[in-house]
C-alpha positions in Angstrom: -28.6 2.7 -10.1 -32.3 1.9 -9.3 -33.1 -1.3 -7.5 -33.8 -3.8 -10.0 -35.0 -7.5 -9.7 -31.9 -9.7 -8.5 -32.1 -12.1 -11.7 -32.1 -9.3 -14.2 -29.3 -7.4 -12.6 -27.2 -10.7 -13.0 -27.7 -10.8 -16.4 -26.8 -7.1 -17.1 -23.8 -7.9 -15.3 -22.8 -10.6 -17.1 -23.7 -9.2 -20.4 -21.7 -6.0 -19.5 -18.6 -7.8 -19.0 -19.2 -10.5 -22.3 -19.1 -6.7 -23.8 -15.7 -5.9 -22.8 -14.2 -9.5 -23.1 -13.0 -10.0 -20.0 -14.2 -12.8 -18.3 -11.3 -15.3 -19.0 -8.3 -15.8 -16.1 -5.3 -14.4 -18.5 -3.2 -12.1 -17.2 -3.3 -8.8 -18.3 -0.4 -6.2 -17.4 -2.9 -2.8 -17.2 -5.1 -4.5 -14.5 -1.8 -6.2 -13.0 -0.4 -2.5 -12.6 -2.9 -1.1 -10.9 -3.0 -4.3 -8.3 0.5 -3.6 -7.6 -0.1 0.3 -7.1 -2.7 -0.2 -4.7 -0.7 -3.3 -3.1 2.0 -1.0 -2.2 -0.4 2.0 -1.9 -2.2 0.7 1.3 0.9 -1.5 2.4 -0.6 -5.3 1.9 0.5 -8.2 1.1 -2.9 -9.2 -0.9 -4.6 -6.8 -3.8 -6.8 -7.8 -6.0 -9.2 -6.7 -9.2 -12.5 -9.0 -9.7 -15.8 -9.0 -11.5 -19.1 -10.3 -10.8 -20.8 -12.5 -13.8 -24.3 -13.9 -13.2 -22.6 -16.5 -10.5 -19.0 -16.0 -9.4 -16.4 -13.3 -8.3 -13.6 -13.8 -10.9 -10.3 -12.8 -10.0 -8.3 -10.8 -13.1 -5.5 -9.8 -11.7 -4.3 -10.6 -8.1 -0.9 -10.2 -5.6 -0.5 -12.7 -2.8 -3.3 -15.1 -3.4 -3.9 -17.8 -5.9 -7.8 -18.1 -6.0 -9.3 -18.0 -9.3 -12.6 -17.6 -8.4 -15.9 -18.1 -5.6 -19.1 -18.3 -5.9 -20.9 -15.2 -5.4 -22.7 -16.2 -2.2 -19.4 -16.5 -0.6 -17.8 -13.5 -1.7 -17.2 -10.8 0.9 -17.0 -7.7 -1.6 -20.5 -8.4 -3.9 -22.4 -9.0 -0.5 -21.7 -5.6 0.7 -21.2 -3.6 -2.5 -24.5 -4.5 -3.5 -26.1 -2.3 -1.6 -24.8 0.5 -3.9 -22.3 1.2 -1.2 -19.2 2.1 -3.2 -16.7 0.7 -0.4 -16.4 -2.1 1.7 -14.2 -1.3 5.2 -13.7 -3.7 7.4 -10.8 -3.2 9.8 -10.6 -7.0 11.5 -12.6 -9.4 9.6 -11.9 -12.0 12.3 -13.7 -10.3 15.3 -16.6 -9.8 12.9 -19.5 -12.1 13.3 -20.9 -12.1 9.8 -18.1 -13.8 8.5 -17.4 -16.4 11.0 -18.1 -19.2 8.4 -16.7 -17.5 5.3 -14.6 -20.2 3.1 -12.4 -17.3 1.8 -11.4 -17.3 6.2 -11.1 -21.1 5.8 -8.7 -20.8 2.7 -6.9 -18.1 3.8 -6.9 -18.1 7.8 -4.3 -15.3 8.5 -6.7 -12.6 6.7 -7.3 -9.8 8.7 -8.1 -6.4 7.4 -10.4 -6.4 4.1 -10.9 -3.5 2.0 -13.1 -2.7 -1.7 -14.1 -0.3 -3.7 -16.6 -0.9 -5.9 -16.0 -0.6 -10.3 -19.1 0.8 -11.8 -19.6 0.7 -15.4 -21.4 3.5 -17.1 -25.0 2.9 -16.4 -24.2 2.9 -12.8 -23.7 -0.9 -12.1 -21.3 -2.6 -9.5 -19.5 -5.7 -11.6 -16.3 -5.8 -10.1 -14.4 -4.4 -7.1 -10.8 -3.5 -6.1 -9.6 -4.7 -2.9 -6.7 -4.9 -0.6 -5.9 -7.0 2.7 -4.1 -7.5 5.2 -2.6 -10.5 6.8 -2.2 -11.4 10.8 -2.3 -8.1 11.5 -5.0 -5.2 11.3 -3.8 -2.7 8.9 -6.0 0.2 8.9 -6.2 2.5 5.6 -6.4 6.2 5.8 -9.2 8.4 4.0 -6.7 9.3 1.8 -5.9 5.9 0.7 -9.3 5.4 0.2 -9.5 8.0 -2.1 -6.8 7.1 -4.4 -8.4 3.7 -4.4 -11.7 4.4 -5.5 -9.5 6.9 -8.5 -8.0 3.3 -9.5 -11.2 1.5 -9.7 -12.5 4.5 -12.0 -9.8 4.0 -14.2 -10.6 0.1 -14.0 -14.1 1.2 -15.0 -12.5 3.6 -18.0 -10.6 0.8 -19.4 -13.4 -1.7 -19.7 -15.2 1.1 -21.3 -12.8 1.7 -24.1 -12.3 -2.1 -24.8 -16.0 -2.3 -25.3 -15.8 0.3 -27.9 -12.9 -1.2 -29.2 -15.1 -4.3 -30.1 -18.0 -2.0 -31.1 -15.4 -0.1 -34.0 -14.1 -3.6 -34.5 -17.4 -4.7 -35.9 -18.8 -1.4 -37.2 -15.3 -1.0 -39.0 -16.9 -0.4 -42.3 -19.0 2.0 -41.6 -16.7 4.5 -39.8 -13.7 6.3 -41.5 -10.5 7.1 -40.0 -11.2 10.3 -39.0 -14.1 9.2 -36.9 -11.9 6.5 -35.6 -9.2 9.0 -34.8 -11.7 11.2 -33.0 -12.6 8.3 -30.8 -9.1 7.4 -29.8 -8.7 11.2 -29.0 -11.4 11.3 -26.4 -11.2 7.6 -24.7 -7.6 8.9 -24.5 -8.4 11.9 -22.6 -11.1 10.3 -20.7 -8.4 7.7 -19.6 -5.9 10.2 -18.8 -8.6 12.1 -16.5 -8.5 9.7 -13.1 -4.3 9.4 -13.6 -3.9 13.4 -13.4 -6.3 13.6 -10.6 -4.1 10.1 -9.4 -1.0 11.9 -9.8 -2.5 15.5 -8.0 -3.6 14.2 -5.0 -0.6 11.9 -4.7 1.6 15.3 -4.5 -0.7 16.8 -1.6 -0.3 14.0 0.4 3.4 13.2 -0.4 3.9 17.7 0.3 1.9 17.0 3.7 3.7 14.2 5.1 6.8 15.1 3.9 8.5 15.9 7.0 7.1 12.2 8.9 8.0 9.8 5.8 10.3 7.2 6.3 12.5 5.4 4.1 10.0 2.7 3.4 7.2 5.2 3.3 9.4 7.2 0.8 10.1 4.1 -1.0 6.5 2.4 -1.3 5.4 6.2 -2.5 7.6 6.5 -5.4 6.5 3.1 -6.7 3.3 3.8 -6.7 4.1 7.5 -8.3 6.5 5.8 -11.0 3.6 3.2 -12.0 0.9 6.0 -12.3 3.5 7.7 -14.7 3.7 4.2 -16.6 0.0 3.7 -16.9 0.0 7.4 -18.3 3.0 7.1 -20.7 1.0 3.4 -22.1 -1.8 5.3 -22.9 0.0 7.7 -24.8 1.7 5.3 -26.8 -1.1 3.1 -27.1 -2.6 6.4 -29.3 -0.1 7.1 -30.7 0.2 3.4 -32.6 -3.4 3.3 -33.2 -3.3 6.5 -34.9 -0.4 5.9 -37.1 -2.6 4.3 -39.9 -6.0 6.0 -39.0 -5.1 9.2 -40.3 -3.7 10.6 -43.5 -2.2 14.0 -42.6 -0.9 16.5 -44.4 2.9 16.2 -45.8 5.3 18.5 -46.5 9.3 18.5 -47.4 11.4 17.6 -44.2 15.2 18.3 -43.7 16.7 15.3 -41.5 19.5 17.0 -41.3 17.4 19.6 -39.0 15.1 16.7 -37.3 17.2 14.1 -36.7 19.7 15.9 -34.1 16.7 18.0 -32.5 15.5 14.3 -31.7 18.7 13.1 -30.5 19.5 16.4 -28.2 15.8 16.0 -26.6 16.3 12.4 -25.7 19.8 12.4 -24.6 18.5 16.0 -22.2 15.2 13.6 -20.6 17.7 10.6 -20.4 20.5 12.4 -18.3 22.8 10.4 -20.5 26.2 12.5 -20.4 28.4 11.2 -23.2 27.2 9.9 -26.2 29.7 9.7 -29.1 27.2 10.6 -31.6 27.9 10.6 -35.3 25.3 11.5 -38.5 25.8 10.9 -42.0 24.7 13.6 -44.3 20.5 12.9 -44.5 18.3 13.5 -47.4 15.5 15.5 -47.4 12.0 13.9 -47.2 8.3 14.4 -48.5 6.2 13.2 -44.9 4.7 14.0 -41.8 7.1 15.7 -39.7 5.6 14.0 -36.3 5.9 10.4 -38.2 9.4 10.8 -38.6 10.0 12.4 -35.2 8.5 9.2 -33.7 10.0 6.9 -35.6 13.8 8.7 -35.3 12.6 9.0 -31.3 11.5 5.6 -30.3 14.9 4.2 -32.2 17.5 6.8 -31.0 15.7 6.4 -26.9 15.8 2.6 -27.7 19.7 3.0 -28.3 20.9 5.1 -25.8 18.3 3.3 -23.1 20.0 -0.2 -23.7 23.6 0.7 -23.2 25.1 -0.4 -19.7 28.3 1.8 -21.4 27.1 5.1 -19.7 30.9 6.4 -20.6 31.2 5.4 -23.6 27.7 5.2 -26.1 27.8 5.1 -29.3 25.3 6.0 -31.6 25.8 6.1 -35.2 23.1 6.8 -37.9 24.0 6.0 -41.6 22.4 6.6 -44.8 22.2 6.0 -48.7 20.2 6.0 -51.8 20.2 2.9 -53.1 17.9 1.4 -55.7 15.0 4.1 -55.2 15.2 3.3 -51.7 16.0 5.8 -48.5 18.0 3.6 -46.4 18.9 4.2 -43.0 21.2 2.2 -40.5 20.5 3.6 -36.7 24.1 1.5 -35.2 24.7 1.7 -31.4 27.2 -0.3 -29.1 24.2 -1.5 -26.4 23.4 -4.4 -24.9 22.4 -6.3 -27.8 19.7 -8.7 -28.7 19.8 -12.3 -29.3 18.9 -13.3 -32.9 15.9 -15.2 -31.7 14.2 -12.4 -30.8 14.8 -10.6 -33.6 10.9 -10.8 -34.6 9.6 -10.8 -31.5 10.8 -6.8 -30.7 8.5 -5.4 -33.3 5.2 -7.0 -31.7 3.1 -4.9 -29.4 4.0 -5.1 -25.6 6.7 -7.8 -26.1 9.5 -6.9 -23.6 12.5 -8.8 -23.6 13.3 -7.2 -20.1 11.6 -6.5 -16.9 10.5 -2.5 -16.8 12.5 -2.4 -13.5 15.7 -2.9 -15.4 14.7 -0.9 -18.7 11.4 1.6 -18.5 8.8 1.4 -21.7 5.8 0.7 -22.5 6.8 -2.2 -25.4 5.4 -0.3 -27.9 8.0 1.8 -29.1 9.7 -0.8 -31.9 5.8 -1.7 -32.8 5.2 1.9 -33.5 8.5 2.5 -35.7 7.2 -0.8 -37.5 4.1 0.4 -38.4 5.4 4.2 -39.6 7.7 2.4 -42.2 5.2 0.1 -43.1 3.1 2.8 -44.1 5.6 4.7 -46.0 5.6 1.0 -48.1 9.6 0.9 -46.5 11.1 -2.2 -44.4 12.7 -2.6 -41.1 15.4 -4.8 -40.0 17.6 -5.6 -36.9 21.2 -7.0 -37.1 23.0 -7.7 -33.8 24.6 -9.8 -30.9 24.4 -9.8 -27.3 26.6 -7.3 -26.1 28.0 -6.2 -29.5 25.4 -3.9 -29.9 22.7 -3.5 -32.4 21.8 -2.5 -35.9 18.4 -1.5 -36.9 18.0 -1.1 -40.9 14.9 1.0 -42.5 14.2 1.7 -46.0 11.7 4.3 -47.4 10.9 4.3 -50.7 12.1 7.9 -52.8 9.2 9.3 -54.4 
C-alpha cells in the first residue's frame, strides 16, 4: 500500500486486528496448525505466527519459544517488512551487523537463521508475519519453501478475514436472512479453500521432483506437512457444513433409510480401509427430510464408530430402531473404545477432542454437527457407554 504517516499506519493496524479479535495470547489450533506445517516444512526447531498492534509484535501461536511478545522497536520481522518487502531472509543473523544488540539474540543466543513472510490484510497492510528459525546452525530455505510459506501466510490473512465478517454478520444478524448468510459461508469457504489447493499442488511438484533424493526423514517431515494441509482443508469443510445446518431451510422430500443408511455405511467402511465389520440394521422407517441432513448425521456417527474401535477384527456396529410415543428412535451401538461418563457432554461441543488427532483423525466437529441436525428436527441425542465396552448413541426424531 501507499506510504502513509507512521502514526496513522499504527492505528489501522491495530484497528484491523481489534476487527478480527485477535489480539489476546490464547491458543488457537488453526494458527497452531499452520506453525507446525511450516515448522516441519523448512526443518526448524522455532516457527512462529505474530501481529503488529500500534506497539508490540504479539506472538499467537509459536513452536520452540516462549516469548509472548516485544516491543516493536525490537522486533526483527516489522523492521524489515515495513518496507512493503513481503519476506524477510536472513541466512546467519549472528554475522549480521544490524542486529548485534537485538534482545531477541540476548534471549535466545543460539538463533541463527531467521526467516518471514509478511500477512497482509485486504487493503494491502503488513500486521503480522510468519516466521521460521533456526538454531546453532544456519539452515538455509529453498525458493520453494519460500513459496509455500508465503501460501500459509495468505491463508493466515484469509482467516482473519472471515472472522472479521463473522463479527460483522454477528452484529448485522437482523438484517441478513439465512440465505444471505449461507451465501457468505459459501464464498469465504471457497476463498479459504483457494491457498490450500494451490498448498497441496505445488507440494506434489516438489514431492514428484525430488522423489528419487528424499530420505526417510525428508519423506517423513513431507507427509506431515501434506497430512496437516489435508486437515486444515477437511476443518473448513466441516466448519460449513455446521454453520449451514440451521441457516438454510431446504427442500424435503420422503427418504427410505433402508436405501441411505447402508450406502453411508459401505462409503465409510470403503475410505476407512476397515475390513470386517459385523454390521447389523434393523428394519428403518421411512422419513420426510433433507436427504444430505440425514446423510451427515448417519455419516459422522457410523465414521465415529468404526474410527474408535482398536478391534480391527472384530467391529461391531449395530443400528436399532422403534416408534415409540410419536418419536423415531434410533440406537447407533458399536463395541469401540468407549467414552468415560464424564465426558458424556463434553463430545457434542465444537472442537472438543477427547484424543490427540495423531491417535484418532477429525476435525471435532463431527458429534457437534449430528447435535445440531437433530436439534433441528425438534429430536434428542444421547450417549450411553463405558470405556472399552463400547458405546451407545440414542437419537429421536419426532414422526410427523
Amino acid at each position: 500500500m501507499a506510504d502513509i504517516n507512521p502514526n496513522a499506519e499504527a492505528k489501522l493496524r491495530a484497528k484491523a486486528l481489534m476487527e478480527c479479535d485477535i489480539l489476546n495470547a490464547t491458543p488457537e489450533s488453526m494458527f497452531d496448525d499452520i506453525s507446525q506445517i511450516a515448522s516441519v516444512l523448512c526443518d526448524t526447531p522455532i516457527a512462529f505466527i505474530s501481529f503488529f498492534d500500534d506497539t508490540n509484535q504479539l506472538f499467537k501461536s509459536k513452536i520452540g519459544i516462549t516469548i509472548d511478545e516485544i516491543p516493536l522497536q525490537d522486533s526483527i520481522c516489522f523492521n524489515n517488512l515495513k518496507s512493503n518487502d513481503d519476506i524477510v531472509q536472513i541466512d546467519n543473523i549472528r554475522i549480521d551487523t544490524r542486529f548485534t544488540n537485538n534482545p531477541l539474540l540476548l534471549e535466545i543466543p543460539n538463533i541463527v537463521s531467521y526467516y518471514s513472510v509478511a500477512i497482509i490484510n485486504d487493503i494491502g497492510l503488513i500486521i503480522g508475519s510468519l516466521g521460521v528459525v533456526s538454531i546453532n546452525e544456519p539452515n538455509i530455505i529453498t525458493n520453494e519453501q519460500i513459496f509455500v510459506l508465503k501460501k500459509l501466510a495468505n491463508q493466515i490473512a484469509n482467516l482473519l478475514e472471515l472472522r472479521k465478517q463473522k463479527i460483522q454478520l454477528i452484529s448485522k444478524n437482523d438484517f441478513l436472512n439465512p440465505e444471505q448468510l449461507a451465501d457468505f459461508i459459501s464464498v469465504a469457504t471457497h476463498d479459504l479453500k483457494a491457498p490450500i489447493r494451490s498448498i497441496k499442488s505445488f507440494l506434489q511438484l516438489i514431492e514428484a521432483k525430488n522423489k528419487d533424493v528424499f530420505d526417510d526423514k525428508d519423506v517423513k517431515y513431507f507427509k506431515f506437512v501434506q497430512d496437516n494441509v489435508g486437515i486444515m482443508e477437511e476443518l473448513i469443510l466441516d466448519l460449513s457444513q455446521y454453520v449451514k445446518i440451521e441457516l438454510l431451510n431446504q427442500e424435503k422430500e420422503d427418504i427410505d433409510l433402508n436405501e441411505l443408511v447402508p450406502a453411508v455405511f459401505n462409503s465409510i467402511k470403503e475410505k476407512s480401509f476397515v475390513k470386517n465389520v459385523d454390521f447389523e440394521c434393523e428394519k428403518l422407517p421411512i422419513i420426510n427430510a433433507v436427504s444430505n441432513e440425514l446423510t451427515l448425521l448417519f455419516s459422522n456417527l457410523i465414521d465415529n464408530a468404526l474410527k474408535y474401535n482398536t478391534l480391527q477384527d472384530n467391529i461391531k456396529l449395530q443400528i436399532k430402531y422403534a416408534n415409540v410415543a410419536q418419536d423415531h428412535v434410533f440406537e447407533i451401538i458399536d463395541n469401540g473404545i468407549g467414552i468415560d461418563n464424564e465426558y458424556f457432554e463434553t463430545i457434542f461441543i465444537p472442537f472438543k477432542r477427547l484424543h490427540a488427532r495423531s491417535e484418532y483423525p477429525g476435525t471435532g466437529l463431527g458429534l457437534a454437527i449430528v447435535e445440531k441436525i437433530i436439534k433441528k428436527y425438534k429430536g434428542r441425542v444421547s450417549v450411553s457407554s463405558s470405556l472399552g465396552e463400547g458405546s451407545k448413541f440414542t437419537f429421536t426424531i419426532p414422526v410427523k
